[in-house]
C-alpha positions in Angstrom: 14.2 -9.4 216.8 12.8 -8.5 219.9 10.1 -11.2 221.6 6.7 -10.7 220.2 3.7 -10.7 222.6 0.9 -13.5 222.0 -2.1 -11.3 221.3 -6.0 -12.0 220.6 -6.0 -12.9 216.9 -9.6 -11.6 215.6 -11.1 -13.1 212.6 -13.3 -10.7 209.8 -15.7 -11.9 207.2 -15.5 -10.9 204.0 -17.4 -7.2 203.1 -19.8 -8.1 200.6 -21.1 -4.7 198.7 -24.8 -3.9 197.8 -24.3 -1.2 195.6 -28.2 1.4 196.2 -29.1 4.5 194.9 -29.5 7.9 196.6 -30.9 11.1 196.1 -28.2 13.5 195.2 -30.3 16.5 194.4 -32.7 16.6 197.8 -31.1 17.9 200.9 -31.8 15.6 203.7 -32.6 15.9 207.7 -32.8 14.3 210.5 -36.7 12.9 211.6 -37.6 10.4 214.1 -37.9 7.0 213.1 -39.6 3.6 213.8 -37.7 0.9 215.4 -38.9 -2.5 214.8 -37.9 -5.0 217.0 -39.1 -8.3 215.3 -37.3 -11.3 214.2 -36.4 -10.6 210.9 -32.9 -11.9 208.5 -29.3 -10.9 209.8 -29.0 -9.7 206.0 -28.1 -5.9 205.8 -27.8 -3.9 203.4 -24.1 -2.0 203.0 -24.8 1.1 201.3 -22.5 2.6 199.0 -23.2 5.2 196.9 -23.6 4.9 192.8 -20.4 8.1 193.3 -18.2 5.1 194.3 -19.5 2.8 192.3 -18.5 4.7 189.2 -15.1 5.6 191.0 -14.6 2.0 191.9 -15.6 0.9 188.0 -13.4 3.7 186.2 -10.1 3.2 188.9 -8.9 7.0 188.5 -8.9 7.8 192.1 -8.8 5.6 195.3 -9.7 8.4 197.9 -12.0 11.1 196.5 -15.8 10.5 194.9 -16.3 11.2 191.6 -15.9 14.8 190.0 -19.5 15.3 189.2 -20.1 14.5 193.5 -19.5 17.6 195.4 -20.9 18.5 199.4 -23.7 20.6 197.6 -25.2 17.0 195.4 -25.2 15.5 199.1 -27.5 17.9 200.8 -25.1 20.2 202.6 -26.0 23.6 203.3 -23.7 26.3 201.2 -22.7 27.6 204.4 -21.2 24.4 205.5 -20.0 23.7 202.2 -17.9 27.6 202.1 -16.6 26.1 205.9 -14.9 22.8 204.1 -13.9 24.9 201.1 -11.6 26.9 203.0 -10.0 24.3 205.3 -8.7 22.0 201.9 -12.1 19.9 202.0 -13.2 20.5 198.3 -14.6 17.5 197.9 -16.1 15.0 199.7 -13.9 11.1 199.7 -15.6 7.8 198.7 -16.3 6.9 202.5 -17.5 10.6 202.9 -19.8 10.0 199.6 -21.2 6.7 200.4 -21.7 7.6 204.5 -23.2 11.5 204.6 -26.8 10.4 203.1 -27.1 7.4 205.5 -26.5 9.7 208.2 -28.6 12.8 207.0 -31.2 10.7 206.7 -31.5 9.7 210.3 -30.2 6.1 209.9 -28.4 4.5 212.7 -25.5 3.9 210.5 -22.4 2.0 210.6 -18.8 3.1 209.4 -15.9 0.6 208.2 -13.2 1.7 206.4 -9.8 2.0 205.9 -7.4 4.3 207.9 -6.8 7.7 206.6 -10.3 7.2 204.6 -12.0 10.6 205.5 -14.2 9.3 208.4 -14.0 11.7 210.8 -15.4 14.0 208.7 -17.8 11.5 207.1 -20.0 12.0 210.5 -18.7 15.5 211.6 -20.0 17.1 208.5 -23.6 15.7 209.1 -23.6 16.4 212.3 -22.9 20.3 211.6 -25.5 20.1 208.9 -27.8 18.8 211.4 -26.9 21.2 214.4 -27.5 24.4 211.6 -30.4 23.3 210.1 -32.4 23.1 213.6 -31.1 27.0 213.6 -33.2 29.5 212.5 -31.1 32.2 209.8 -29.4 34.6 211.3 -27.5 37.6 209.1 -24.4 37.4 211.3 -23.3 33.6 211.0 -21.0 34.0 213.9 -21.2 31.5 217.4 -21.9 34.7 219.8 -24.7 36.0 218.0 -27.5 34.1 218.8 -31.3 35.2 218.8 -33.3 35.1 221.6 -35.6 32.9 219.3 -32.9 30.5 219.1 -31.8 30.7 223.0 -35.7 29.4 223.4 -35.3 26.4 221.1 -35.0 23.1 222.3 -31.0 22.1 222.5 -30.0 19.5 220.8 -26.6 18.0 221.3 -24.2 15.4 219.0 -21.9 13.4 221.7 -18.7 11.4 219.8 -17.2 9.2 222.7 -13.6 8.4 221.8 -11.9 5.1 223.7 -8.5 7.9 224.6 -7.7 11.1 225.8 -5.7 12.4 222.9 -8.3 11.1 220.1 -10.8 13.6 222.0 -8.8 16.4 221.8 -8.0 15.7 218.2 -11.7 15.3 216.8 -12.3 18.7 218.7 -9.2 20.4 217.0 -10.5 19.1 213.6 -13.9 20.2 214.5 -12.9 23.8 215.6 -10.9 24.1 212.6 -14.4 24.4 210.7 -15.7 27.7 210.8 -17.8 30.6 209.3 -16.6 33.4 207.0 -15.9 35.7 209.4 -13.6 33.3 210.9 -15.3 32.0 213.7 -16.6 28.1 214.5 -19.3 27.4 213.0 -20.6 25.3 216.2 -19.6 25.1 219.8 -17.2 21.9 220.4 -16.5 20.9 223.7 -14.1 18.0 225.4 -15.4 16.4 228.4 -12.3 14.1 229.5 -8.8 14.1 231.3 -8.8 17.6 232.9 -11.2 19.3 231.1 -14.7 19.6 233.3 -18.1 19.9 232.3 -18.4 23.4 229.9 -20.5 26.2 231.6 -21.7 27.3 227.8 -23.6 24.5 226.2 -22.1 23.2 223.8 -23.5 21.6 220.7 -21.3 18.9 220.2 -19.2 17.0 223.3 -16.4 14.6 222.4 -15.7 12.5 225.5 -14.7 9.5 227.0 -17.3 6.5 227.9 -15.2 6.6 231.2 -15.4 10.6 231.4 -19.0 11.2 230.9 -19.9 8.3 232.8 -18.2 10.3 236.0 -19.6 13.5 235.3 -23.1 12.3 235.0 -23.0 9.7 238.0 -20.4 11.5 240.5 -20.5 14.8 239.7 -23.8 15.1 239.6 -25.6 13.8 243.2 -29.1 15.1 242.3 -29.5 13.6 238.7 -30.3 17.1 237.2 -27.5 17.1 234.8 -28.1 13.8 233.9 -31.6 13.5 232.4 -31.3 16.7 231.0 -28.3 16.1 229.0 -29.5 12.4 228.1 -32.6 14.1 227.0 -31.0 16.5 224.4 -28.3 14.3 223.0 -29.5 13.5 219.6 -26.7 12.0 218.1 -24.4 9.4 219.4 -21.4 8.7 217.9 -19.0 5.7 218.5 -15.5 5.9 217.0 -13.2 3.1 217.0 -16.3 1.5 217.9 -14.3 -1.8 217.4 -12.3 -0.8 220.4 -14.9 0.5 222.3 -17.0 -2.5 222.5 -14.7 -4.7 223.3 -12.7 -5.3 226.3 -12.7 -2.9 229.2 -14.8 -0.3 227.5 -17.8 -2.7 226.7 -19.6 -2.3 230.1 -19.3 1.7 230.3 -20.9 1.5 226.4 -23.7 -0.7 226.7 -24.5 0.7 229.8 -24.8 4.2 228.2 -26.8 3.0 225.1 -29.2 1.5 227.9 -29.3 5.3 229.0 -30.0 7.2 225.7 -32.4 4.2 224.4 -34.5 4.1 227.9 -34.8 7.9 226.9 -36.3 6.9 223.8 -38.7 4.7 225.2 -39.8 7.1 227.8 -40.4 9.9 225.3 -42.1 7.6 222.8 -44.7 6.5 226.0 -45.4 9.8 226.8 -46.2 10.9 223.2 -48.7 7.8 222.8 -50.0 7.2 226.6 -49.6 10.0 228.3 -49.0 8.5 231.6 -50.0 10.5 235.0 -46.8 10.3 236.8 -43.2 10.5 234.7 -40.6 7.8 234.9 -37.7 8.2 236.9 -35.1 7.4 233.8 -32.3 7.7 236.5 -33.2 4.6 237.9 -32.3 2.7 235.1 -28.4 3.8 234.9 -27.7 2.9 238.1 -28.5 -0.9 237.6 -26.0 -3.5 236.9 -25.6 -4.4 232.6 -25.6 -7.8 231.8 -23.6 -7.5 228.2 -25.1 -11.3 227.2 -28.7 -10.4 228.6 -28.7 -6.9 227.7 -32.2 -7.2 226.2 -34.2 -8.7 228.7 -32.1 -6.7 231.1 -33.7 -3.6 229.3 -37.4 -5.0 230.2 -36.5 -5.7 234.0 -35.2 -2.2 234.6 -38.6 -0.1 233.0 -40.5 -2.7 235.4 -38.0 -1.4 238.2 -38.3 2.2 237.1 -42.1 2.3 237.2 -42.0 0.6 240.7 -39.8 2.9 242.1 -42.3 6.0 240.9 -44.1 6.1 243.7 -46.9 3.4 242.8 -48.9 1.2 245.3 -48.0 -2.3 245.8 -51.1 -3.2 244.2 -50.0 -0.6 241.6 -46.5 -2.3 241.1 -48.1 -6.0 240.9 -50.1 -4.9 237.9 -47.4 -3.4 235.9 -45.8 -6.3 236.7 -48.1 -9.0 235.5 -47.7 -6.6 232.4 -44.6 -7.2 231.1 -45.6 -9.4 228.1 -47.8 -7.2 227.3 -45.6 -4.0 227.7 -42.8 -6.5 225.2 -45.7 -6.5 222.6 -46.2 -2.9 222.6 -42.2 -2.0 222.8 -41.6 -3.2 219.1 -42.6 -0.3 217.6 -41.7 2.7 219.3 -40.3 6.5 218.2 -37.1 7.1 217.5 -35.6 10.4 218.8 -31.6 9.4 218.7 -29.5 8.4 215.9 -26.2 6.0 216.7 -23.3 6.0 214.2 -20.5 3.9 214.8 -17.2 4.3 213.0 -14.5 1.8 212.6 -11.2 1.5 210.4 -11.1 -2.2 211.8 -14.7 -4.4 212.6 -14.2 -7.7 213.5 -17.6 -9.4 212.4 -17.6 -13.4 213.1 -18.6 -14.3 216.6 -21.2 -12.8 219.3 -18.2 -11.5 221.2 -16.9 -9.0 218.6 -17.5 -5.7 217.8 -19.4 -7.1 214.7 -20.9 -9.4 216.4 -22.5 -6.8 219.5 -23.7 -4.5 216.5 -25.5 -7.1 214.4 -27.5 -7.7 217.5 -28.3 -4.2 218.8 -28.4 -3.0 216.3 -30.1 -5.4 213.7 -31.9 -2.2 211.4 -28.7 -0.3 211.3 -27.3 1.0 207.8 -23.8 -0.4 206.9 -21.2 1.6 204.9 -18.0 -0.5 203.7 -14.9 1.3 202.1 -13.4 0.0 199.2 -10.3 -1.7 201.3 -11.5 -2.5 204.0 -8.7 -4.7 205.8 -7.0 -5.5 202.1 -4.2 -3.9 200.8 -4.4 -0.5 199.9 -3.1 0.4 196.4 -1.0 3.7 197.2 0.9 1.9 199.7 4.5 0.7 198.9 5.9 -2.1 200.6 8.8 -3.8 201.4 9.7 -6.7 203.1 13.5 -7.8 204.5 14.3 -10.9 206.3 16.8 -9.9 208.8 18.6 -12.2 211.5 20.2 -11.7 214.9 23.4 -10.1 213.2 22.1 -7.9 210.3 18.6 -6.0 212.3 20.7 -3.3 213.5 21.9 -2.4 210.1 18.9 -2.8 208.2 16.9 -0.9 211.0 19.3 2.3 210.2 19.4 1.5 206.4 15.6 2.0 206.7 15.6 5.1 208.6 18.0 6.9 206.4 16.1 5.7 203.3 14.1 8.9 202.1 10.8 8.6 200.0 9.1 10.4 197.6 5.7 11.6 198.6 2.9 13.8 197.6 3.4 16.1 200.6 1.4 19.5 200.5 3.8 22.6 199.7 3.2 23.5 203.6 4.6 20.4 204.7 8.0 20.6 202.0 11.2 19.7 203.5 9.4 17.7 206.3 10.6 14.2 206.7 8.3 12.2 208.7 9.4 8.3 209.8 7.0 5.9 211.7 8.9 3.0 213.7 6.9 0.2 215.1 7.9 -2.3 217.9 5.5 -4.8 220.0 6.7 -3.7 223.5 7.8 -0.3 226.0 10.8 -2.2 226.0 11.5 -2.9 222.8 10.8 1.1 221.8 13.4 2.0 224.3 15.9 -0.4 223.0 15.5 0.8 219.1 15.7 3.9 220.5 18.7 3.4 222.1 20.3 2.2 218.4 19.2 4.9 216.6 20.7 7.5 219.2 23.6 5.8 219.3 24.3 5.8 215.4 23.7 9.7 216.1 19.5 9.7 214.7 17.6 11.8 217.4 14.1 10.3 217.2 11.3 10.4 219.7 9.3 7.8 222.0 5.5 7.3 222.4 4.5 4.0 224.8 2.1 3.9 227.3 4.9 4.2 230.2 5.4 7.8 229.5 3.4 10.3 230.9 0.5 11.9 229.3 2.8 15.6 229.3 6.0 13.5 227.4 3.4 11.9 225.0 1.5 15.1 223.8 4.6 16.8 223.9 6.3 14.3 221.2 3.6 14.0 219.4 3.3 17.6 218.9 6.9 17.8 217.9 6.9 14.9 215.1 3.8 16.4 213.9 5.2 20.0 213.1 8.9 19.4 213.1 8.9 15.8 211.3 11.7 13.2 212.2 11.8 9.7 213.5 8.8 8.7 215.8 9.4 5.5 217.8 6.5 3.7 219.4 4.1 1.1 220.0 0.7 0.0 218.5 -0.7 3.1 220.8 0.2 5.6 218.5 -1.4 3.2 215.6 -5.0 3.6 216.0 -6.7 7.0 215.9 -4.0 9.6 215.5 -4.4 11.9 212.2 -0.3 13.1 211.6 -0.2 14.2 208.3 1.8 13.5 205.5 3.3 10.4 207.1 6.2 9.0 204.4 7.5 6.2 205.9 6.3 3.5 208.3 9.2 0.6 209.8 7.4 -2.5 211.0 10.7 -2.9 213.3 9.0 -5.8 214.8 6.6 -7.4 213.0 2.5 -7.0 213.5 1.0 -9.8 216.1 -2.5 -9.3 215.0 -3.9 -8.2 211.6 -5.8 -5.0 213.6 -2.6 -4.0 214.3 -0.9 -4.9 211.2 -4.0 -2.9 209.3 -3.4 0.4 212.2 0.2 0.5 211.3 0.0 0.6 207.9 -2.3 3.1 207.8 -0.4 5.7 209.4 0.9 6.3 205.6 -0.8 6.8 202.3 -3.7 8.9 204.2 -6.2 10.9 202.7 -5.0 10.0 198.7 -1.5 10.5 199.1 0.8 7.3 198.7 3.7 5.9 201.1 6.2 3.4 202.0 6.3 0.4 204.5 9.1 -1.6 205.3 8.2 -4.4 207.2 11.5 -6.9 209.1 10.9 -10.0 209.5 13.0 -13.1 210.7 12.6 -16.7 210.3 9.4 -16.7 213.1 7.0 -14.8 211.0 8.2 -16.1 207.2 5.4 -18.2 207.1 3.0 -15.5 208.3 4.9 -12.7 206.2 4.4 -15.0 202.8 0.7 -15.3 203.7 0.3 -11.7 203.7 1.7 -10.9 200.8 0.1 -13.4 199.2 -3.3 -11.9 200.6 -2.3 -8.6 199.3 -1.6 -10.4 195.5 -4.8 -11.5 195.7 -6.8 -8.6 197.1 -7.6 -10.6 199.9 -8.7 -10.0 203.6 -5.4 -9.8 205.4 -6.8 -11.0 208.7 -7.1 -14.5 207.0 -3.3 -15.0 206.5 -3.4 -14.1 210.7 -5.7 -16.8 211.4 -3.5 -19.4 210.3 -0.5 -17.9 212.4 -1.0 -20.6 215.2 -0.4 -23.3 211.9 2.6 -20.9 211.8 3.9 -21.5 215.2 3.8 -25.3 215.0 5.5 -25.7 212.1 8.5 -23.0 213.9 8.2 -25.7 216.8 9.2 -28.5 214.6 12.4 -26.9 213.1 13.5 -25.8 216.5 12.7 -22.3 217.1 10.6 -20.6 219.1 10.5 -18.1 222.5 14.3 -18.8 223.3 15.6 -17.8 220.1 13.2 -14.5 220.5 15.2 -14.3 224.0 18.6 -14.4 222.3 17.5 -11.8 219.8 16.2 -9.2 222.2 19.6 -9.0 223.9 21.3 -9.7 220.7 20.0 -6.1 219.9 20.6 -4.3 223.5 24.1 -5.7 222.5 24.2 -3.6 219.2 22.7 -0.9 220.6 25.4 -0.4 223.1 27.9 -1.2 220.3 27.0 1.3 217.9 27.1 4.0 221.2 30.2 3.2 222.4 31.6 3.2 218.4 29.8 7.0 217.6 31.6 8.0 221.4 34.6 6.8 220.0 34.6 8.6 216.8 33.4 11.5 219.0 36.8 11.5 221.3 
């Protein structure tokens, strides 16, 4: 096998379900709510509906809500529910079930649930519930006939940050795909990232980068018009992959926009129960630095900040000042105008430095919505495990390939063969992809080295032509190819996030799959752990904690990094081998 990088090993605590009733019958909507900020327990309540209860109690389906749950029992408009109707959606999922009254509701709400769950549309369908509701009735249902009456309306905007490119232009596809009876969208859906600028129509929901909107807001935008304006009318923030995006080099750029939208919500609520003389200059407080650890008490400094820098006397400026206790009494209750929905098919919990961890402490009050495997083993998935050595991972790497399964594919899809193959590094994609050629399997490559052209390009390609899709863990998280049948763990997983992305790339949306993971004598230990988590319907990232454990026991029977060396050019080997033997048989 090829050498394995060392990554970050994150740890999960176990979901623990607290099974509450809903209203099926009442159509919700979205009203301000109270925030309190007071001490209180870090026990939440993780809603799930009593439709996935009954589904969970009765085990006849593992992706779809009960029969007697249908869009119309969770509040959606008729004209939304027609929309879903005619793109496949006749029903909502479990995740879509248990989520869609949280979010109607006005709850900040968070999302975790397996891959291939339904999420996407768990928040897109409230949020187009929300956006038409606000609208008065029209007779022509169509985007470009609007009423004057509705021009005049305040806008309100839904914004879905996405940690990639690609995953923006996807949620927009999948949005634009939902559309009136005449055909058209039902709502205007906008990217805002790579080279796509800010849309001259307003739009009423813009899917972005943190990195993106950050530029257009701060650089684009010298006189700050754009900026409060916009920050003003978003309504709705959503976060998915909200594991990735508050972690690591998208944690500063996130926080620093919830400081943005929740200073909003501050300023509003002021000026709705104080009417103050002179506005605050919200700008003000984007443009100071974040501190992630101090992010609360940074919050208090910058409205001190903003209200000196409104033109006050110094006199002014000391009082509000000598204020600031006062001002942290009065900012524990204040009036909610924007709702924050995070989404996650991973959430790392244990530890302030996780996603879990950054959520449990901004937000304390939020709603929590748990799927039914979240990070266990997922019951229409097949799998397969094969030891293989230096000598035999060739041949069981094309045995694999050529190995066809039996899937539920849709009768559009028949005839379409579609194989995931997984490696750890750029270079070890390049290498497998080297064998397969060679042994005369065309297959395409995804890695980060490619450009972004190549990538959409082969992504595109395996998606409507099917075939063998080589790549890293960046093609693992986020990317909705349908009707996936096989996934090849060619190298095996180095963290359980990425173990729990690859495997749910197959079995999607309540169709069943295959993955066969190889394995040598490095990651027995850790493979045997796994399974056994999986026999026990257990977390999987538990058997990944122990994988240092793992490691010293490797040390002690003599293996380690240089037999991982061998390997890797062990395989180069065979991949040359089996070109130079099909060029042979060629001549």
């Amino acid at each position: 096998m090829i050498l394995q990088r060392s990554l970050p090993i994150l740890t999960f605590c176990n979901p623990k379900f607290l099974l509450i009733p809903f209203n099926l019958s009442s159509p919700a909507s979205f009203s301000p709510l109270i925030s309190r900020f007071h001490h209180r327990s870090r026990a939440r309540i993780r809603a799930l509906s009593t439709a996935v209860a009954a589904a969970a109690e009765k085990e006849t389906d593992t992706f779809f809500a009960d029969q007697t749950v249908s869009w119309s029992s969770l509040g959606i408009t008729d004209k939304l529910s027609r929309a879903l109707t005619a793109i496949g959606l006749n029903r909502p999922s479990l995740i879509q079930a248990a989520s869609i009254p949280s979010i109607l509701v006005g709850n900040d709400v968070v999302v975790a649930a397996e891959t291939g769950s339904g999420k996407t549309h768990g928040y897109l369908v409230p949020l187009f519930h929300n956006h038409l509701s606000t609208t008065t009735t029209s007779t022509n249902d169509s985007v470009d006939s609007i009423s004057d009456e509705q021009v005049n309306q305040p806008h309100r905007i839904s914004l879905v940050l996405c940690p990639n490119v690609m995953l923006c232009e996807q949620v927009v596809r999948m949005a634009s795909c939902i559309c009136d009876d005449n055909g058209e969208p039902l709502l205007r859906v906008a990217a805002v990232c790579g080279r796509q600028g800010w849309p001259v129509n307003k739009p009423n929901i813009i899917v972005s980068t943190p990195a993106a909107l950050l530029n257009y807001l701060h650089a684009i935008d010298p006189e700050r018009r754009r900026r409060a304006e916009f920050i003003r009318d978003v309504k709705h923030v959503v976060f998915d992959e909200a594991d990735m995006l508050l972690c690591g080099s998208f944690q500063n750029q996130v926080i620093r926009l919830i400081n943005m939208f929740r200073f909003d919500e501050k300023v509003l609520s002021r000026a709705k129960n104080a009417s103050p003389e002179k506005s605050l200059d919200m700008e003000s407080e984007s443009s100071i630095p974040v501190d992630i650890e101090n992010h609360q008490e940074m919050e208090d400094e910058d409205e001190i900040v903003d209200e000196a820098d409104s033109g006050d006397s110094v006199e002014e400026t000391e009082a509000i000042v000598m204020k600031k206790r006062d001002w942290r009494r009065t900012r524990e209750i204040y009036e909610r105008s924007k709702q924050y929905i995070f989404v996650a098919a991973t959430l790392p919990e244990n530890g302030k430095r996780t996603a879990g961890g950054e959520l449990k402490r901004l937000f304390p009050d939020a709603t929590w919505v748990s799927g039914l495997y979240l990070h266990r083993h997922n019951p229409r998935l097949e799998q397969k495990w094969i030891e293989v050595t230096v000598d035999t991972q060739v041949d069981v790497l094309i045995d694999a390939v050529n190995h066809k399964c039996e899937t539920s594919v849709s009768s559009s899809d028949s005839g379409l063969s579609r194989t995931m193959v997984f490696a750890n590094t750029v270079e070890a994609v390049e290498a497998i992809a080297t064998v397969l050629r060679g042994a005369g399997i065309e297959c395409y490559c995804y890695h980060s080295e490619s450009s972004l052209e190549d990538r959409t390009r082969n992504l595109i390609d395996f998606q409507q032509k099917g075939g063998i899709f080589v790549c890293t863990d960046a093609a693992a998280r986020g990317t909705d190819i349908p009707n996936v049948s096989h996934v090849i763990q060619a190298e095996f997983a180095t963290s359980a996030v990425d173990f729990l992305h690859r495997v749910g790339r197959t079995a999607r949306a309540g169709q069943i799959g295959l993955v066969t993971s190889m394995y040598n004598e490095s990651n027995r230990d850790l493979v045997a752990a796994v399974r056994q988590a999986g026999k026990l319907c257990q977390p999987v990232e538990k058997a990944f904690s122990r994988k240092r454990s793992f490691r010293k026991k490797l040390k002690k029977r003599g293996g380690g990094k240089g037999e991982k060396l061998v390997e890797d050019r062990q395989l180069k080997r065979e991949g040359e081998r089996v070109r130079n033997k099909g060029t042979a048989i060629d001549c």
